[in-house]
OpenMM code with the backbone's topology and positions (N, CA, C; nanometers):
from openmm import Vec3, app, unit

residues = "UNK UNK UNK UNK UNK UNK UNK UNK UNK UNK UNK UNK UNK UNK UNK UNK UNK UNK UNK UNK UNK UNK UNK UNK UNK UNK UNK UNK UNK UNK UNK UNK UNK UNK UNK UNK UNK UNK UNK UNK UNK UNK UNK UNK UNK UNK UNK UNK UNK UNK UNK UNK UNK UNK UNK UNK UNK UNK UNK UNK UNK UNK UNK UNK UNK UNK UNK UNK UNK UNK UNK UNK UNK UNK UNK UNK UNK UNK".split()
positions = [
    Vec3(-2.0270, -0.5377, 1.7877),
    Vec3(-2.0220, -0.4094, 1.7192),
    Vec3(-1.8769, -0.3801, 1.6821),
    Vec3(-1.8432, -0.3379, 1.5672),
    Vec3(-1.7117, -0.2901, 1.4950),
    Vec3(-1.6668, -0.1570, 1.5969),
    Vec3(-1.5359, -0.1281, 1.5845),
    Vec3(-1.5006, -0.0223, 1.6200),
    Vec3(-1.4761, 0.0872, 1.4800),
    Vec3(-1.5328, 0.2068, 1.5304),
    Vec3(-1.5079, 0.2749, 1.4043),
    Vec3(-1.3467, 0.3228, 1.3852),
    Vec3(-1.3681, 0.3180, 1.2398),
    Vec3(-1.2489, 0.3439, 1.1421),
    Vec3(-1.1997, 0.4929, 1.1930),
    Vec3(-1.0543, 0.5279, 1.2587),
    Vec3(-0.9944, 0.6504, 1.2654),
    Vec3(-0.9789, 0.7140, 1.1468),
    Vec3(-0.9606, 0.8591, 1.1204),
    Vec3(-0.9657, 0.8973, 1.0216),
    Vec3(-0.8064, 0.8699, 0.9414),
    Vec3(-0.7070, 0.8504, 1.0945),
    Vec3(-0.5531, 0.8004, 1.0101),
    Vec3(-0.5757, 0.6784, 0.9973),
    Vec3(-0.6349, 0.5763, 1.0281),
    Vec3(-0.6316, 0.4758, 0.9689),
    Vec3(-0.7123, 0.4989, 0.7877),
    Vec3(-0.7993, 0.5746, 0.7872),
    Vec3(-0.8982, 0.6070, 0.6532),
    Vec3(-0.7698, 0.6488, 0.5654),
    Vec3(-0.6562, 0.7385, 0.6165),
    Vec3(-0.5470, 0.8088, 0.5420),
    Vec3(-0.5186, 0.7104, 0.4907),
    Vec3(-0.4364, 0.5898, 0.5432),
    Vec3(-0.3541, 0.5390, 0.5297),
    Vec3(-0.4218, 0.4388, 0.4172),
    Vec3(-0.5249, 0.4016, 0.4303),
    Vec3(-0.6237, 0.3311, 0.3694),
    Vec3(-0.5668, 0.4028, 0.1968),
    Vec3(-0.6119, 0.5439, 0.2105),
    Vec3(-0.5967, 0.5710, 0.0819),
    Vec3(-0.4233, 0.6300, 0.0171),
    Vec3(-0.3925, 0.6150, 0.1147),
    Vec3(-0.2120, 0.5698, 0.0584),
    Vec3(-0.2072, 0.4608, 0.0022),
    Vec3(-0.2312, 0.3951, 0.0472),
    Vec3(-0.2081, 0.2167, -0.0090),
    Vec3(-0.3297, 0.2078, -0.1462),
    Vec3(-0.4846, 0.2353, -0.1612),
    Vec3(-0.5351, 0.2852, -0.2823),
    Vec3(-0.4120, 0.3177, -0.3974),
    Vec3(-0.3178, 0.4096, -0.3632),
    Vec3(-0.2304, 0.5191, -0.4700),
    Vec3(-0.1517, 0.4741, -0.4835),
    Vec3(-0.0894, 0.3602, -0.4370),
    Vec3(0.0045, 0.2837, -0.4622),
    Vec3(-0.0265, 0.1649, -0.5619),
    Vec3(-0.1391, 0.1381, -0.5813),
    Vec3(-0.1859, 0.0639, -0.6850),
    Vec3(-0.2202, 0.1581, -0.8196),
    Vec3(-0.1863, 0.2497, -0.8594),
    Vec3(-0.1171, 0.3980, -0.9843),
    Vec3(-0.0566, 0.4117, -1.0018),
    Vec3(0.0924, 0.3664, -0.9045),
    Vec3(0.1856, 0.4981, -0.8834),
    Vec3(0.3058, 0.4293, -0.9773),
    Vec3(0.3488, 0.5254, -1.0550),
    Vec3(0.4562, 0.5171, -1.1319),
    Vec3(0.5931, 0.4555, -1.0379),
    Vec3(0.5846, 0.4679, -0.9084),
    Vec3(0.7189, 0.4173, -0.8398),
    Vec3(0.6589, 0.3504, -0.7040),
    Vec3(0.5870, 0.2109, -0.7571),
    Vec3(0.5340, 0.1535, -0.6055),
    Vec3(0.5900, 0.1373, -0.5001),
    Vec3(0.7329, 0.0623, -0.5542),
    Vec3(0.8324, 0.0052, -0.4542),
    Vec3(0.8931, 0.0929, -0.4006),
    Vec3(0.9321, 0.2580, -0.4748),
    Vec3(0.9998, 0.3689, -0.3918),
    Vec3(0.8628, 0.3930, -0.2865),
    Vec3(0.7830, 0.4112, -0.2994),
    Vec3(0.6349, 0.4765, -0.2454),
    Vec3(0.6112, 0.3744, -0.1006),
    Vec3(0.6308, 0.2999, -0.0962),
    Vec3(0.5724, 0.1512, 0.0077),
    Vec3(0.6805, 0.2073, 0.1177),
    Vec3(0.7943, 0.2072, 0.1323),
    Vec3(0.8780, 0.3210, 0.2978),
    Vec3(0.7892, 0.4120, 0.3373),
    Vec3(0.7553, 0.5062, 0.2981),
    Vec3(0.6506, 0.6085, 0.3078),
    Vec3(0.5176, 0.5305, 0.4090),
    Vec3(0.4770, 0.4664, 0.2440),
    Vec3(0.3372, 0.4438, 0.3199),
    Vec3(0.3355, 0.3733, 0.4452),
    Vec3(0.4622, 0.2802, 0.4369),
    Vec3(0.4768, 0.1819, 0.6459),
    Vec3(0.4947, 0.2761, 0.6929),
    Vec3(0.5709, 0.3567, 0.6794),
    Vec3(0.6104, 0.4420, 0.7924),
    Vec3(0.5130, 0.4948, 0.8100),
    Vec3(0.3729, 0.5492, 0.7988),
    Vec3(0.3256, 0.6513, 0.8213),
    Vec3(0.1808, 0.5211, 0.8682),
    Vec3(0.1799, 0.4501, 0.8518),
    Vec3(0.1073, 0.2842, 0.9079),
    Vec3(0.1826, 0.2923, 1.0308),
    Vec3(0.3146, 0.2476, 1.0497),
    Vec3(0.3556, 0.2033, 1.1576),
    Vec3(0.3489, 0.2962, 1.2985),
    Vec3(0.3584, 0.4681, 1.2092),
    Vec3(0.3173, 0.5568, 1.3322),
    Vec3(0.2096, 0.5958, 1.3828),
    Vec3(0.1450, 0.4852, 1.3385),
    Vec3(-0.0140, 0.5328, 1.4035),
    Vec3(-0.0689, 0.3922, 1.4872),
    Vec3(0.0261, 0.3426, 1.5113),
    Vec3(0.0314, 0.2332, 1.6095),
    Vec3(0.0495, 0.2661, 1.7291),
    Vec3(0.0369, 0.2902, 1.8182),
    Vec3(-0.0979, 0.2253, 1.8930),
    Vec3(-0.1768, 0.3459, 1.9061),
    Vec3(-0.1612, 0.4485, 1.9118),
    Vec3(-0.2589, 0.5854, 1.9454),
    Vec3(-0.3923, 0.5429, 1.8250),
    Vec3(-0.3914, 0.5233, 1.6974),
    Vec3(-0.4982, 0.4859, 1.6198),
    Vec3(-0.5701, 0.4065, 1.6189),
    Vec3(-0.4771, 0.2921, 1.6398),
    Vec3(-0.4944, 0.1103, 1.5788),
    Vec3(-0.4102, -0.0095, 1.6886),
    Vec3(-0.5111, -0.0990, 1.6701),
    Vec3(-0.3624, -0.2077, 1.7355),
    Vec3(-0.2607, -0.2858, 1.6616),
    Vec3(-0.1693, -0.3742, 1.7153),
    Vec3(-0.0808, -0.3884, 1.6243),
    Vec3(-0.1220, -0.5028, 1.5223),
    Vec3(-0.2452, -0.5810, 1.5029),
    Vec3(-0.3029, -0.6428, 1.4295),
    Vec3(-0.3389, -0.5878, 1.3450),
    Vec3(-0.3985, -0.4620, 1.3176),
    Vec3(-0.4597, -0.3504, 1.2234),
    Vec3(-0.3078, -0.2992, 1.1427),
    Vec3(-0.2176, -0.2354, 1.2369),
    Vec3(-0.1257, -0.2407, 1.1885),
    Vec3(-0.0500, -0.3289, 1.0885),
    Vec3(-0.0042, -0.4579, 1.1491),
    Vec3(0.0401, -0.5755, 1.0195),
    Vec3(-0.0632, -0.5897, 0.9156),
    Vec3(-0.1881, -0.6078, 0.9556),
    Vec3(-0.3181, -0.5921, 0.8110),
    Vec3(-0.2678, -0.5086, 0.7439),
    Vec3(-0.2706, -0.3359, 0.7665),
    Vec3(-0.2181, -0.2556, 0.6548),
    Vec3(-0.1488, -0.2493, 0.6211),
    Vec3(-0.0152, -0.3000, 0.6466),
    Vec3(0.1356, -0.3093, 0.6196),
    Vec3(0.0960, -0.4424, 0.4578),
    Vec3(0.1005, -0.4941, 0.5067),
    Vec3(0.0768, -0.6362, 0.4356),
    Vec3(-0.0276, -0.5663, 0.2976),
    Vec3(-0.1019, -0.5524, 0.3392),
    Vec3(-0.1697, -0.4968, 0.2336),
    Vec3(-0.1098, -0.3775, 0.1394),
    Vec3(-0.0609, -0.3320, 0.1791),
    Vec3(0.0158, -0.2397, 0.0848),
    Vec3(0.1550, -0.3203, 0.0219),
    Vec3(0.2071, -0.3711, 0.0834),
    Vec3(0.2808, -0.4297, 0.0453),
    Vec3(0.2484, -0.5279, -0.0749),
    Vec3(0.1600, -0.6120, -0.0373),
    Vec3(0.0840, -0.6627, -0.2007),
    Vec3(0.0183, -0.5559, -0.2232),
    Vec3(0.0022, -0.5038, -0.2799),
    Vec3(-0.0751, -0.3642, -0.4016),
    Vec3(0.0524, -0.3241, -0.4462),
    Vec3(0.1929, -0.2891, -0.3627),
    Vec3(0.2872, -0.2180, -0.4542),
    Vec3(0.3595, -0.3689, -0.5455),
    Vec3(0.3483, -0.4958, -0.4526),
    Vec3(0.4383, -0.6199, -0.5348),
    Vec3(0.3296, -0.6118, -0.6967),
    Vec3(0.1762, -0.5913, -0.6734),
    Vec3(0.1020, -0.6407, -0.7491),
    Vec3(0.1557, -0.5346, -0.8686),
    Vec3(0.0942, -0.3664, -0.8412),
    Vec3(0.1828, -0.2650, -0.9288),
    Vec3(0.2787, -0.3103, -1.0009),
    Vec3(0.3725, -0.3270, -0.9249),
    Vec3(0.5050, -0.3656, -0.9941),
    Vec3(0.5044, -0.4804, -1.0908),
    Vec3(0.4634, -0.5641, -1.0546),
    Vec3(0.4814, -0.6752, -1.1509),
    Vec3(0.3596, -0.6570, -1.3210),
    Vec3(0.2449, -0.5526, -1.2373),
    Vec3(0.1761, -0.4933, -1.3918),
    Vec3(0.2300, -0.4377, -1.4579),
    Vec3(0.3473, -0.3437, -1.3727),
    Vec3(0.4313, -0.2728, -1.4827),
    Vec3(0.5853, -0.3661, -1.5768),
    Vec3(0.6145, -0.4882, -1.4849),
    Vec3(0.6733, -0.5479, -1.5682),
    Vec3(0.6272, -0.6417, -1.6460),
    Vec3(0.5157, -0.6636, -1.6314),
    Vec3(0.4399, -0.7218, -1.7579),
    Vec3(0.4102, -0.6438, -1.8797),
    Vec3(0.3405, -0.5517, -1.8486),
    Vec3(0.3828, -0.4478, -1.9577),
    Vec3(0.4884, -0.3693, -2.0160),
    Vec3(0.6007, -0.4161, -1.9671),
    Vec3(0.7298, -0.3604, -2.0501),
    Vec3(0.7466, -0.5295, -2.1669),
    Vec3(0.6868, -0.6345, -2.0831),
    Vec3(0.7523, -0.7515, -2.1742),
    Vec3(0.6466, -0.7304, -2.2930),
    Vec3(0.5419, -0.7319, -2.3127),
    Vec3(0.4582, -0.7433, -2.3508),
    Vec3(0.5051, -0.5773, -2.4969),
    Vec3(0.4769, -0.4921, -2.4192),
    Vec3(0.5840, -0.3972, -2.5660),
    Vec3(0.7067, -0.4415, -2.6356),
    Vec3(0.7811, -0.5864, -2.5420),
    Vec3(0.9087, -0.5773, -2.6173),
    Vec3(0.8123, -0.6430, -2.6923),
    Vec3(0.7422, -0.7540, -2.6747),
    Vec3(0.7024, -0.8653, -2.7868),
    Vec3(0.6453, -0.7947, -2.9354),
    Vec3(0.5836, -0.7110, -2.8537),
    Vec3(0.4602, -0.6206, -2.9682),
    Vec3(0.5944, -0.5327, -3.0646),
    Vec3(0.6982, -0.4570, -3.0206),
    Vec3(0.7623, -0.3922, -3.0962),
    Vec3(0.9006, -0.4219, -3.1855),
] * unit.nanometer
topology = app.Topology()
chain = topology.addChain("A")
for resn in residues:
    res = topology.addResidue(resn, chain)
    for name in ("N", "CA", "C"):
        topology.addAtom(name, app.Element.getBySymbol(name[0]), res)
């Protein structure tokens, strides 16, 4: 049987969601660890922890690099 999902782990869940939008991923990703890393151990263990870390971390690399694809992609077009 799974252990159920805390509701700060559910938060954090949807921090990292908003970071795959956000006009400033890479400023945004300090935030979102930090607020991952403080819910270690009272929430989560530290395996859950590195999972969400990591995971946000690719969603803001992924962000970022959509948004520099789309700056190259206007130079070409303009």
């Amino acid at each position: 049987m799974t252990k159920p999902t805390s509701i700060y782990e559910q938060c954090a869940k949807v921090a990292i969601d908003k970071l795959a939008f956000s006009r400033l991923p890479m400023g945004e990703l300090d935030p979102v660890i930090g607020f991952i890393a403080a819910g270690c151990p009272a929430y989560y263990d530290k395996d859950r922890r590195d999972s969400l870390i990591d995971l946000a971390t690719h969603v803001a690399r992924k962000q970022r690099q959509r948004q520099l694809d789309a700056q190259r992609i206007g130079r070409m077009v303009g």
